[in-house]
C-alpha positions in Angstrom: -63.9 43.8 32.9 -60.7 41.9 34.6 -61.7 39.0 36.1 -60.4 38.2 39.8 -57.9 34.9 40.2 -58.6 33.0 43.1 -55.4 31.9 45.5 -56.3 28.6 43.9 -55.7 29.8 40.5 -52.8 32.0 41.1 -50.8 29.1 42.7 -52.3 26.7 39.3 -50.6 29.4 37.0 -47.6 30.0 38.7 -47.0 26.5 39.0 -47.2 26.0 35.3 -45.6 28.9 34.5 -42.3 27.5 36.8 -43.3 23.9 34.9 -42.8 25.7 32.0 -40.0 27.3 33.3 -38.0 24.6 33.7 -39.4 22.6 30.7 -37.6 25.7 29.1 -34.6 25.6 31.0 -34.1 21.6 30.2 -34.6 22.2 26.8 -31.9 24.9 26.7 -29.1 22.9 28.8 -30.1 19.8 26.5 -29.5 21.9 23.3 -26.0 23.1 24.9 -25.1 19.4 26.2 -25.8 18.3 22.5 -23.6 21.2 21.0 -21.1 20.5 23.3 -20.8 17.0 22.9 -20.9 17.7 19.1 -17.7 20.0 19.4 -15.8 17.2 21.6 -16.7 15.0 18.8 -15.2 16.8 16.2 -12.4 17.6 18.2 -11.7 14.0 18.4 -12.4 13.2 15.1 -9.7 16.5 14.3 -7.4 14.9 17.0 -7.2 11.4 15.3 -7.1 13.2 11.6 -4.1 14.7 12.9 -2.7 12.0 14.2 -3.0 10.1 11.3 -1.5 13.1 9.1 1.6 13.0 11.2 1.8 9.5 11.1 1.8 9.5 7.6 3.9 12.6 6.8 6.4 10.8 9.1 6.4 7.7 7.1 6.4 9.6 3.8 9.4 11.7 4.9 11.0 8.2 6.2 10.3 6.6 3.3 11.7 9.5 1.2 15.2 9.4 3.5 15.1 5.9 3.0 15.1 5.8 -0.9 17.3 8.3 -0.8 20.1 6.7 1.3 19.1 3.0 -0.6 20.4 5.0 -4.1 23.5 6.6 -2.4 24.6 2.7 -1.3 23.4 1.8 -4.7 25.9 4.5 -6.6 28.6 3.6 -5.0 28.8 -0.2 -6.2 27.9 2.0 -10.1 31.1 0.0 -11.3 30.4 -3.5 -10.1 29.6 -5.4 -13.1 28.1 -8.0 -10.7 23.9 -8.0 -11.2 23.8 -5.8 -14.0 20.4 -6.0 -15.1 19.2 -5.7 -11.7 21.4 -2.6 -11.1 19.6 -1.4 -14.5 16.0 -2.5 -13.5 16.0 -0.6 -10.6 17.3 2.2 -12.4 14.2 1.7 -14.6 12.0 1.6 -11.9 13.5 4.7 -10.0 12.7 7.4 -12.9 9.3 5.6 -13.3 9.0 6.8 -9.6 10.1 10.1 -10.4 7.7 10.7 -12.8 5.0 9.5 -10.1 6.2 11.9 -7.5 5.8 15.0 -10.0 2.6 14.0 -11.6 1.2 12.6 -8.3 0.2 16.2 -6.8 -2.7 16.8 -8.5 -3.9 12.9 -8.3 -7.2 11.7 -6.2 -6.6 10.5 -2.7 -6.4 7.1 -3.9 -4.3 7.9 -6.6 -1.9 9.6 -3.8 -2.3 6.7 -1.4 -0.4 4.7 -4.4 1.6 7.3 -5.4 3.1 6.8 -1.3 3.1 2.9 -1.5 5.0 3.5 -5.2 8.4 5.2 -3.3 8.4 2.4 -0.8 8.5 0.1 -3.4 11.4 2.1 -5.1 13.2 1.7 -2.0 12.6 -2.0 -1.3 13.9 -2.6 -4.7 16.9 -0.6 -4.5 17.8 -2.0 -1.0 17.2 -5.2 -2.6 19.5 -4.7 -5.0 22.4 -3.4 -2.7 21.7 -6.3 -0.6 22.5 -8.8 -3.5 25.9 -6.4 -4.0 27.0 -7.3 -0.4 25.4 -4.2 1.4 26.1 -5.2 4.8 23.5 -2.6 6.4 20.5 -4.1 8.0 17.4 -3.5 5.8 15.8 -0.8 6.6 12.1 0.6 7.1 9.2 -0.8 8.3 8.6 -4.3 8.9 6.3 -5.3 5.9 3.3 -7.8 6.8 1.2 -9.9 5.0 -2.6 -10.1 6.7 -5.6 -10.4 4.8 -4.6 -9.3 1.4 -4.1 -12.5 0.1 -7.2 -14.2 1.6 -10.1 -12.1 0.3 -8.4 -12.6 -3.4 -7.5 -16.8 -2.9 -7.7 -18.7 0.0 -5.2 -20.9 -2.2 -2.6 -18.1 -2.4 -3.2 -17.2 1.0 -1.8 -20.6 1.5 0.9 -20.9 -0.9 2.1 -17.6 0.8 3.0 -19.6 4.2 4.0 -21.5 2.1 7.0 -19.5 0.5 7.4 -18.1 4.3 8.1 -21.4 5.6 10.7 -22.3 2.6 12.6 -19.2 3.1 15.3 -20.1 5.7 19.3 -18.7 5.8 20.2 -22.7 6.1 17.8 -24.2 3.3 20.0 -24.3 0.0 17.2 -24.0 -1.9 15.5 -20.8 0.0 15.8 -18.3 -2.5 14.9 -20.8 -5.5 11.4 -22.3 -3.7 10.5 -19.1 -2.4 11.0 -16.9 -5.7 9.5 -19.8 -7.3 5.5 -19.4 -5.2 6.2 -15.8 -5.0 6.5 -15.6 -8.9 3.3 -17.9 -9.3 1.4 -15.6 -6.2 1.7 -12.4 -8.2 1.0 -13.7 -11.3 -1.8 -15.4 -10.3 -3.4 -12.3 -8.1 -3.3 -10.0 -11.1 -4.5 -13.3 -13.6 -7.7 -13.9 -11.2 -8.1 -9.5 -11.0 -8.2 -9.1 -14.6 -9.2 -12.4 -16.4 -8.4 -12.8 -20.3 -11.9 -12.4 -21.8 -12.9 -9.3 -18.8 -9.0 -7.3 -20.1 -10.3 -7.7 -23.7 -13.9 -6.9 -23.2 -13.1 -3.8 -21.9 -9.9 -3.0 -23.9 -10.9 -4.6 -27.2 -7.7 -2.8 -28.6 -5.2 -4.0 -26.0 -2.0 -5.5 -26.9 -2.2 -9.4 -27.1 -0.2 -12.4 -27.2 -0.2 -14.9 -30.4 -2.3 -17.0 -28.8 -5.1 -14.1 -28.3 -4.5 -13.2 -24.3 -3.7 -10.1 -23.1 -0.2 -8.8 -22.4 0.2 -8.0 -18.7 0.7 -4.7 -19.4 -2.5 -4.5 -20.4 -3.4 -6.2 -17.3 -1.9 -3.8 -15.5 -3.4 -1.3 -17.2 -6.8 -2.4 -16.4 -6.0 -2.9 -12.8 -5.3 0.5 -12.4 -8.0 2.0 -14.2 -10.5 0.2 -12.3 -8.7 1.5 -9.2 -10.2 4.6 -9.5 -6.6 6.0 -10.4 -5.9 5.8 -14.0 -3.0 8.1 -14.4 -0.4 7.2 -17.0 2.6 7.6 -15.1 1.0 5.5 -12.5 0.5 2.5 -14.7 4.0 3.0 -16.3 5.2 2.2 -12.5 3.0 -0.7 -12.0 4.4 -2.1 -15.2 8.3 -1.7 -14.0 7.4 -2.6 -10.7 6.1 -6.4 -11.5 8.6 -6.3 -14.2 11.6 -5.6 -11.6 10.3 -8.1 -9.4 9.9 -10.8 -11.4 13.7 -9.6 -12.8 15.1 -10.3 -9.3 13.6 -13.4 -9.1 15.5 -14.8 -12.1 18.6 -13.8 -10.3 17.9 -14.5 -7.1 17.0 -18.4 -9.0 20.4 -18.2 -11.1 23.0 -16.4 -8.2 25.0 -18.4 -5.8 26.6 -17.3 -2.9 29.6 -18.9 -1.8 30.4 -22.4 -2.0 27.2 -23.7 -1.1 25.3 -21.5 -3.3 23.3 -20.1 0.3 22.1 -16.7 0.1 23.4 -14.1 3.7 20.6 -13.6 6.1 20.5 -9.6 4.8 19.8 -11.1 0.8 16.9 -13.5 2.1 15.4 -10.8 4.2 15.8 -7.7 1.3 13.6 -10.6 -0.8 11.4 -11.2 1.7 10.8 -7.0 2.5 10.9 -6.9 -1.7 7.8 -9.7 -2.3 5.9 -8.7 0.5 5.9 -4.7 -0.6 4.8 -5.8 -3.9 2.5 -8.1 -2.6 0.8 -5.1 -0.4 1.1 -2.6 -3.3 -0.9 -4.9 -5.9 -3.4 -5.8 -3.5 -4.0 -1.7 -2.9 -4.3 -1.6 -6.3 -7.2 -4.4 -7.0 -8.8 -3.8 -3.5 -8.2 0.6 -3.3 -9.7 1.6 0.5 -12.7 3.5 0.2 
C-alpha cells in the first residue's frame, strides 16, 4: 500500500532533490572549468614549445647562413700564405662539423643540442680566422655571454674570466697575449677539474696516456662527452678539433703582430673574444648537459 507524503514531506524531498540538483550541476560545471583550464594549459604550454622551436630553427638556419658566408670570406683569402695553420685548423675543424651534421639526425636531444652549439663554433672559428686575414666585416651572430657557466665549475675561473675581460682592450699592447694567456689556462683547467687524472683512467683503464702516466686530453675529451649522455664518435672527434683549434689560435694570436706596435684591430680582439667565449659555453654544455 503507497503511503501518503505530507506537504511537509513533499517540500523536504523536493528541496533535496533541487540540493541535489545543484550539488549535480556544480560538480558538472567544476568538471568542465577543470577541463577547460587543462586545454588553456596545454595550449600554452603548445604556444611557448612553439615559440621556442621557431626560435631555435631561426637560430639554426642563422647560424647555418652564417657558417656559410664565414667559409666564402675564408676561400677567398685560399692563397694568402699569412696564418697558415690556422687557415688549415679551421679547415680541420669544418669537416669534423660536417661529419656532426650528418651523423647528428639520429642523436638524443642532448646529443642534437651539441650537435647546434658544434656549427656555431665552426663559425666563430672560421670568422675568427678571416678576422686575423684583415676581414673588415663586423663579426657576426649573436652576441656570446658568459653567466654562470664558469661559477658553478670554479669560483677561481669565474674570476680569472673577468679577468681576461678586463685585459682585453684595442689600446693595451699586450691584449691579445694576457687574454689568450687566462683563456688558455680557463679551458684547460675546466676540462682538468671535469675529468681528473685518476677519475679518466679509472674509467678508461685503456686510454691513451702521457710518459708520465696522465691521460691525453683526448681522452679527456672523450670522457666528457660520454658522461654527457652523448657519446657519439663523430661528436668527440669535434670536441677534440675544437679545443685543439682554439688553443691553435691562441699561439698565433700570442706570436702575430699587427702593425708597428704589434696592436691587434678592434674586429681581431672581438673575433677572439666571440671565439673563447663560444668555446667556453660549448664545454660547459658539455660537463653540465641541460636536463
Amino acid at each position: 500500500m503507497a503511503r501518503r507524503v505530507t506537504p511537509s514531506q513533499l517540500k523536504s524531498m523536493m528541496r533535496k532533490a533541487e540540493r541535489e540538483q545543484r550539488q549535480a550541476v556544480n560538480r558538472y560545471n567544476r568538471g568542465v572549468d577543470k577541463y577547460n583550464a587543462a586545454v588553456r594549459q596545454q595550449k600554452r604550454e603548445i604556444d611557448a614549445y612553439n615559440r621556442k622551436a621557431e626560435a631555435h630553427n631561426a637560430r639554426v638556419r642563422r647560424d647555418r647562413q652564417r657558417l656559410i658566408n664565414e667559409l666564402k670570406r675564408l676561400e677567398r683569402r685560399a692563397s694568402t700564405e699569412r696564418y697558415v695553420s690556422v687557415q688549415a685548423s679551421v679547415r680541420v675543424l669544418n669537416q669534423a662539423y660536417e661529419r656532426v651534421d650528418v651523423a647528428s639526425e639520429s642523436w638524443s636531444p642532448t646529443g642534437g643540442a651539441l650537435a647546434d652549439l658544434a656549427e656555431t663554433e665552426t663559425a666563430n672559428s672560421v670568422a675568427a680566422a678571416n678576422a686575423l686575414l684583415g676581414d673588415e666585416a663586423h663579426v657576426q651572430g649573436e652576441e656570446t655571454v658568459i653567466t654562470d657557466e664558469l661559477r658553478v665549475i670554479s669560483s677561481d675561473l669565474d674570476q680569472r674570466w673577468q679577468g681576461a675581460l678586463f685585459s682585453l682592450d684595442s689600446r693595451n699592447p699586450d691584449a691579445a697575449r694576457h687574454f689568450c694567456t687566462s683563456s688558455r689556462e680557463i679551458l684547460t683547467r675546466v676540462i682538468d677539474l671535469e675529468a681528473p687524472d685518476d677519475v679518466v683512467l679509472e674509467a678508461v683503464p685503456d686510454a691513451e696516456t702521457l710518459d708520465d702516466g696522465r691521460p691525453i686530453r683526448r681522452a679527456k675529451v672523450g670522457y666528457l662527452v660520454n658522461k654527457s649522455g652523448a657519446n657519439y664518435e663523430s661528436l668527440r672527434d669535434f670536441v677534440e678539433a675544437d679545443v685543439d683549434d682554439v688553443m691553435k689560435l691562441f699561439r698565433v694570436f700570442n706570436d702575430a703582430t699587427h702593425g708597428d706596435a704589434g696592436v691587434f684591430d678592434l674586429n681581431a680582439l672581438r673575433a677572439l673574444k666571440q671565439r673563447v667565449e663560444g668555446a667556453i659555453k660549448f664545454l660547459s654544455a658539455i660537463v653540465r648537459p641541460a636536463t
